[in-house]
N, C-alpha and C positions, 0 to 999 in steps of 0.2 A: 723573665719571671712572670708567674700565671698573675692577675689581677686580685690586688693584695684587699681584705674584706675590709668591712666600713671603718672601724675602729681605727685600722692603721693608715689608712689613707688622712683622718684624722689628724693622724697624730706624726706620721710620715712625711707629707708633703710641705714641702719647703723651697725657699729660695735655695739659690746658691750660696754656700757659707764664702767669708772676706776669709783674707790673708791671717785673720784672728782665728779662724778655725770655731767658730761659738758655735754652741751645741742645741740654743736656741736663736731663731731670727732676730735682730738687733733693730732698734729702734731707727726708720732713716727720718728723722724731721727735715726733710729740707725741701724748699719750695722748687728747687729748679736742680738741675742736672749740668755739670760741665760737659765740650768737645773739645774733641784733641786736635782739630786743625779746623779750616772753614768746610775743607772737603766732609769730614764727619758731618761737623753739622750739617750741609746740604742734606747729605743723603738722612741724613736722621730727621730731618721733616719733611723726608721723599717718602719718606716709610720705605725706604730701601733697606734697612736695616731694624730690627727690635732693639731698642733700647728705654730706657728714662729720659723722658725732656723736660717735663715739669711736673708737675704732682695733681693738678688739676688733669690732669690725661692717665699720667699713669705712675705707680710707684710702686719701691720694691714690694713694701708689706700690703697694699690693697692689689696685687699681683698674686701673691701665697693666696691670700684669703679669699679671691675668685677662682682659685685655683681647687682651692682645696672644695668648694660648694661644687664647681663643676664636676669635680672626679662624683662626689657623693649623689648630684641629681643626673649624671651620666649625660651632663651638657657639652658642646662643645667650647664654649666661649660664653663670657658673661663682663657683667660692670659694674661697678661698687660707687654705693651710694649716699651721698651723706644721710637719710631717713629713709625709714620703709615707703612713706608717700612719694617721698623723690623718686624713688624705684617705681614705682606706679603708675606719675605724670611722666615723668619721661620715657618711660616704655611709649605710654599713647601717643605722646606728642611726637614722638618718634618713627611712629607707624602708620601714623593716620595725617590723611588730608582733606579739607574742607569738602564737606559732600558726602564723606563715609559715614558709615554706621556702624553701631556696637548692638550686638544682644549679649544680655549680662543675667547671671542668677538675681532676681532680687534682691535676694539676702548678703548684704558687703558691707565694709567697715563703714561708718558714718562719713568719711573726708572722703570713702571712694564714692559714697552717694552724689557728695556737693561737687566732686570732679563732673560725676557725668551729667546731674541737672542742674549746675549755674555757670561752669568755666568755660566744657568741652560745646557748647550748643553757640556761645560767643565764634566758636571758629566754624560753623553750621556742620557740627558732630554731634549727632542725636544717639540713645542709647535704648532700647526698649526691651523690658524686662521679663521673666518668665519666673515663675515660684519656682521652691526648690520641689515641691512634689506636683508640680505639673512641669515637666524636663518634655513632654510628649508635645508640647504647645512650641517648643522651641523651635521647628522647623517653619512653622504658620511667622514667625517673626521675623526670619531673616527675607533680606531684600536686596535686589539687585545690587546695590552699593556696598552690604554687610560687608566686613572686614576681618572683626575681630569679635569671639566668643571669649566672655570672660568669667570666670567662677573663681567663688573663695570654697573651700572644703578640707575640712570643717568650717562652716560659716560661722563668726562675728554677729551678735555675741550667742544666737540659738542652739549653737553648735550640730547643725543640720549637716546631712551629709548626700555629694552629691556623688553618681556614677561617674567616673574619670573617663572607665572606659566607653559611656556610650557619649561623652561630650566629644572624646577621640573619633569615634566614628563620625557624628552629624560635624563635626569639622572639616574630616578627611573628605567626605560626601560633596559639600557644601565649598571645598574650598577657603576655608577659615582660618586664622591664626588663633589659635586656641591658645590663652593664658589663661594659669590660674596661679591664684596664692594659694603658698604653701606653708604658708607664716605658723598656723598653730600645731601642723603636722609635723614640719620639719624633713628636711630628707632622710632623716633616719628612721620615722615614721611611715614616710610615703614620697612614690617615686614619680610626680606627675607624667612627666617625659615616657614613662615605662608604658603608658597607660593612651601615649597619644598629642599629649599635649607639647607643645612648643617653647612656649616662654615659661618659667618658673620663678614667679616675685617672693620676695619673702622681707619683711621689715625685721633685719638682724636684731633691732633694739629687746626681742621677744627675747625665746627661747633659743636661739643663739649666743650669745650674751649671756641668758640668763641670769644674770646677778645686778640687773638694773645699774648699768655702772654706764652703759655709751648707747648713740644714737646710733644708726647702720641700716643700709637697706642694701638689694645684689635683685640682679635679675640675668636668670643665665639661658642661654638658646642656642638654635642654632647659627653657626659663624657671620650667615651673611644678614640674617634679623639682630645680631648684637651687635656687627656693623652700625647698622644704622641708629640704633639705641646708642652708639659708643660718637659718633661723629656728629648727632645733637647734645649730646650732654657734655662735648668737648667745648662744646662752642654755647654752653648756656650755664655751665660750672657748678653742678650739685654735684660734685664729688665726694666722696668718702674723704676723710682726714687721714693722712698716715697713722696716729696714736691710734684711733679707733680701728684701725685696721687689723692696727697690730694688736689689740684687744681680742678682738673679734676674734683671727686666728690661733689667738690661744685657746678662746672661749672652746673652738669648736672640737678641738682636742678633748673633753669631757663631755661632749652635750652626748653620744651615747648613754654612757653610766645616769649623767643627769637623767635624758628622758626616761631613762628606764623606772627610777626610781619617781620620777611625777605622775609616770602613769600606771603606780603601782599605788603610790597615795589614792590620786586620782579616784579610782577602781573602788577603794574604800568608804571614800567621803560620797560617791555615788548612791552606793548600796546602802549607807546609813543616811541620807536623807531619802530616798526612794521609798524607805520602814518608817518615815516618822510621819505623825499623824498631824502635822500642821506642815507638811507640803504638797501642794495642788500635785507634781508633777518633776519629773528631772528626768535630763535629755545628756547622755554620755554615752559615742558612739559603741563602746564596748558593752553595755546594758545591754541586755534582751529585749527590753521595756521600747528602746531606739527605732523610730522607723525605720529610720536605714541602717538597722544593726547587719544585715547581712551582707550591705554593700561595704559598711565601715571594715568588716572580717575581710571581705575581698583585695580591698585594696590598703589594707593600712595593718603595720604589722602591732599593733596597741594601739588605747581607745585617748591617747594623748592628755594633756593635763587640766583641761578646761571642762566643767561642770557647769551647766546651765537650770535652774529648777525656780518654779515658783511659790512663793508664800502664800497660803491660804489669808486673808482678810486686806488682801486690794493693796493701794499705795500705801496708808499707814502701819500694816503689819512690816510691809517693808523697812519701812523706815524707820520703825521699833528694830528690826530685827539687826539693820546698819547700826543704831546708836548703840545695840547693846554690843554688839562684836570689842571685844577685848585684846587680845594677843593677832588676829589677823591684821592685816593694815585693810586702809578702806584709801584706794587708789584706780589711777583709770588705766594704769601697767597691769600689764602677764608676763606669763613666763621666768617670772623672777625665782630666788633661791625662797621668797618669803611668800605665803600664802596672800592673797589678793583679792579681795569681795568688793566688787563694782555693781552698781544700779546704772544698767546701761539708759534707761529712759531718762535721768535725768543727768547723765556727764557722754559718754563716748558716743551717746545716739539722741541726745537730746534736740538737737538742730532739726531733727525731722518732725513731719507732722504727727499727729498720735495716727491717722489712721496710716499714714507710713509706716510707721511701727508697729501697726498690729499685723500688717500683711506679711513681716517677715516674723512674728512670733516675739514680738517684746513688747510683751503685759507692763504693768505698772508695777506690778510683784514680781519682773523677773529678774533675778540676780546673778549676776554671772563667780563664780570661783576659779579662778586659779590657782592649784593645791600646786602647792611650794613641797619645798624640803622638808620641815620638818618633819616630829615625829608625828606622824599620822593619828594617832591618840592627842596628843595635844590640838591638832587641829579639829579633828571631829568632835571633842570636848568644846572648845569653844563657839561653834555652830550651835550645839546644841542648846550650851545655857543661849544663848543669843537666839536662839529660837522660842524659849520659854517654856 
């Protein structure tokens, strides 16, 4: 049968059904796995054989659910992880050895910041940076040692957008293992790997999920780089939980319809703060307004569900405009089914210095939005009055 499209891969992929014949995947809570003689077991920790040994390695339902990520980012092999940062340190920790180097887009979640200037320099793993609109500086960075190219896109929380596929190239060039996060795009969005890139991280907790309910992270590649991701994080234990697995792969069976429908909101709540006279400024890769609107059309099939815009009158307009919000929640979560208005300067990026923060475009006014589900009139309604 020809390869079945996103939707049913979705919704398609599964375990093996039990002797119960269930028509959805059953819940396995159990920490370890039986064998059926000593010979089994030898060879089942020969890896002579695929099977369950323990759930910190491997288990049915965090099996489906890397399963079913890989069908959709067209990876080979991947590993489930208890948090999106788990997926992140241990890819590194993974890859890299004392002496190597990272060049990274500036623009990264705040704990990927503290990864690479207070933990990763402990094991002499230095990282050095490049803005997301100077990518042409990137070549001038790398160094005999460089390893690993890393980018987030759409970035945390600016929502900047970078070329995938010329990151593919100065990788391919340069010899690099190009990762990037895919966490706001999602593979339904955008297809890193399509584009060149090798590792694909994403913190499930987001729009995977979606419904704010479980923690999750997955990083998928090719076989013999997930190898190595999969035989340190055996042996250092941030694994995914089965429940959240099994979460997870229900999640992903609607995150289609979901994103469709965030970043249709999304698209709205853009255009109607982009029109109002008390905002500096809003950044939504599908805007015209977007610097990288043309590369956001390139590579990405929608402008995804994150709004970034600033408040005219500095940190106190902001902070008027948080206290007046009504029916949004005021949280340091995305991706959820509820609308999300975060001040990343004083919660997800506050750890940084201010002029850290200015170099990657987070003002004192800038606010990040996550447009949820609802009805997209009630959310732009309350922006508004919240705006004054």
């Amino acid at each position: 049968m020809n390869k079945k499209h996103f939707e049913t891969e979705a919704i398609r992929t599964q375990i093996e059904r039990t002797e119960f014949l269930e028509h959805s995947a059953p819940l396995y809570l159990s920490s370890s796995f039986v064998f059926e003689d000593a010979e089994d077991m030898r060879a089942s920790f020969a890896e002579e054989k695929e099977r369950n040994l323990y759930s910190r390695f491997t288990n049915p339902n965090t099996t489906e659910f890397v399963d079913k990520i890989c069908k959709m980012e067209g990876a080979e092999a991947g590993y489930a992880f208890a948090t999106g940062m788990s997926a992140v340190f241990s890819t590194f920790a993974a890859l890299l050895n004392s002496g190597d180097h990272i060049v990274s887009a500036r623009s990264v979640f705040g704990s990927t910041h503290a990864l690479f200037t207070k933990f990763l320099p402990k094991w002499n793993i230095e990282t050095s940076y490049f803005k997301v609109d100077e990518v042409d500086s990137i070549e001038e960075l790398i160094q005999p040692n460089t390893k690993i190219l890393f980018a987030e896109t759409p970035t945390n929380p600016a929502v900047d957008v970078l070329d995938l596929e010329f990151l593919g190239e100065v990788a391919k060039k340069h010899n690099l293992i190009l990762i990037v996060d895919n966490c706001f795009a999602t593979p339904y969005l955008q297809k890193p790997i399509d584009f060149g890139a090798h590792i694909v991280v994403h913190s499930a907790t987001k729009l995977i999920d979606g419904q704010g309910r479980v923690l999750g992270g997955v990083a998928v590649g090719p076989a013999d780089l997930i190898r190595e991701i999969y035989l340190f994080s055996r042996n250092t234990g941030p694994a995914l939980s089965p429940f959240n697995a099994w979460v997870l792969s229900k999640s992903l069976e609607t995150l289609a319809v979901r994103v469709d429908r965030h970043c249709e909101n999304a698209l709205k709540v853009a255009e109607f703060l982009e029109a109002h006279d008390k905002v500096n400024f809003v950044k939504y890769p599908f805007l015209k307004s977007h610097p990288q609107y043309e590369i956001a059309k390139k590579q990405m099939k929608k402008g995804g569900s994150i709004v970034a815009f600033e408040v005219k009158g500095g940190v106190e307009a902001g902070r008027r405009f948080l206290n007046n919000i009504k029916m949004c929640s005021l949280s340091a979560n995305l991706g959820d089914t509820r609308t999300i208005v975060t001040h990343p300067a004083s919660t997800t990026h506050s750890k940084l210095s201010e002029e850290d923060r200015l170099q990657v475009g987070i003002s004192d006014g800038l606010v990040r939005v996550s447009v949820g589900l609802e009805n997209v009139e009630d959310v732009i309604a309350d922006l508004e009055q919240a705006l004054g």
